[in-house]
C-alpha positions, -999 to 999 in steps of 0.1 A, spaced: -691 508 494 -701 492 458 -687 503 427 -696 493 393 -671 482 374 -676 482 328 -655 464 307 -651 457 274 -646 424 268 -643 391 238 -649 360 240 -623 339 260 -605 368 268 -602 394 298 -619 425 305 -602 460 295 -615 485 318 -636 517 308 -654 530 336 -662 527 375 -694 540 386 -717 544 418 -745 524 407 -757 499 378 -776 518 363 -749 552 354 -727 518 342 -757 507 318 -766 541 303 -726 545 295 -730 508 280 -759 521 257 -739 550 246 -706 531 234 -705 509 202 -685 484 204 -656 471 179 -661 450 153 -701 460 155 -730 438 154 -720 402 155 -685 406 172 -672 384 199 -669 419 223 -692 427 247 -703 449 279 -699 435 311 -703 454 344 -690 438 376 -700 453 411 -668 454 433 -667 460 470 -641 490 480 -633 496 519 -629 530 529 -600 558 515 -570 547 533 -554 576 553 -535 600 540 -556 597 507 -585 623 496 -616 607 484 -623 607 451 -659 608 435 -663 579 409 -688 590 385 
């Protein structure tokens, strides 16, 4: 399974996650909503990373992602 993940990022820095959902385009539309710091201009940006997960291991409920 594919997950999507969005993070908030600068420039030459790492990610801080805000969201993981089941398909690009649910991470875009979440993108579109959220202004981010520092406004136009800033060094942040949106990025949105698919990420393979393997199946729930046992003994764990599955969870829905979006």
């Amino acid at each position: 399974m594919i997950v999507y993940v969005l993070t908030e990022n600068e420039a030459n820095e790492g990610g801080t996650v805000e969201g993981v959902y089941s398909s690009e385009e649910k991470a875009r539309e979440e993108a579109e909503k959220r202004p981010l710091p520092g406004g136009e201009g800033s060094l942040f940006f949106w990025q949105i990373e698919p990420f393979e997960v393997d199946g729930a291991p046992g003994g764990l409920d599955p969870i829905r992602l979006d």
